[in-house]
C-alpha positions, 0 to 999 in steps of 0.5 A: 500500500502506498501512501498515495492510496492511503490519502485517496482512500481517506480523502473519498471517506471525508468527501462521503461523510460530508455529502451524507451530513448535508444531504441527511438531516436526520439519523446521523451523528453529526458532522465528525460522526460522518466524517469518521464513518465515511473514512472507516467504510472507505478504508475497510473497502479499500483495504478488503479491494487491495487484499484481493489483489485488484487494486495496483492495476486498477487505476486510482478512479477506480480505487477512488469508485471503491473507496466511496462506495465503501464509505457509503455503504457504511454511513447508509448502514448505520442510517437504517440499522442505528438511528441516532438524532445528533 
């Protein structure tokens, strides 16, 4: 894993955390709850892409692709399973 993938992955968790706060009022955790949310998805889907051995010739769109959508599954998971008002 490269430092760049590292910051890719990071920056894609920040940019969903913070879409999901302002399109969402309500359920969330606020703002940092988000944030933290959307790099942890985007982490865990970008780590469990790099395990199978697809990321290196991938390309970074579609790391970045996989790295957003994992952040987005995680804050919509907690929106339908865990209901918290900030």
């Amino acid at each position: 894993m490269t430092l760049e993938l590292f910051g890719l992955w990071v920056g894609m968790g920040l940019i969903v955390g913070y879409l999901a706060g302002y399109v969402t009022m309500d359920g969330g955790y606020g703002l940092i709850g988000d944030l933290v949310l959307g790099v942890i998805g985007s982490l865990v889907a970008g780590g469990l892409f790099l395990a199978m051995g697809v990321s290196p010739g991938a390309g970074l769109a579609v790391v970045g692709v996989v790295a957003f959508i994992g952040g987005a599954l995680v804050i919509g998971g907690q929106r339908i399973l865990w209901t918290a008002h900030a």
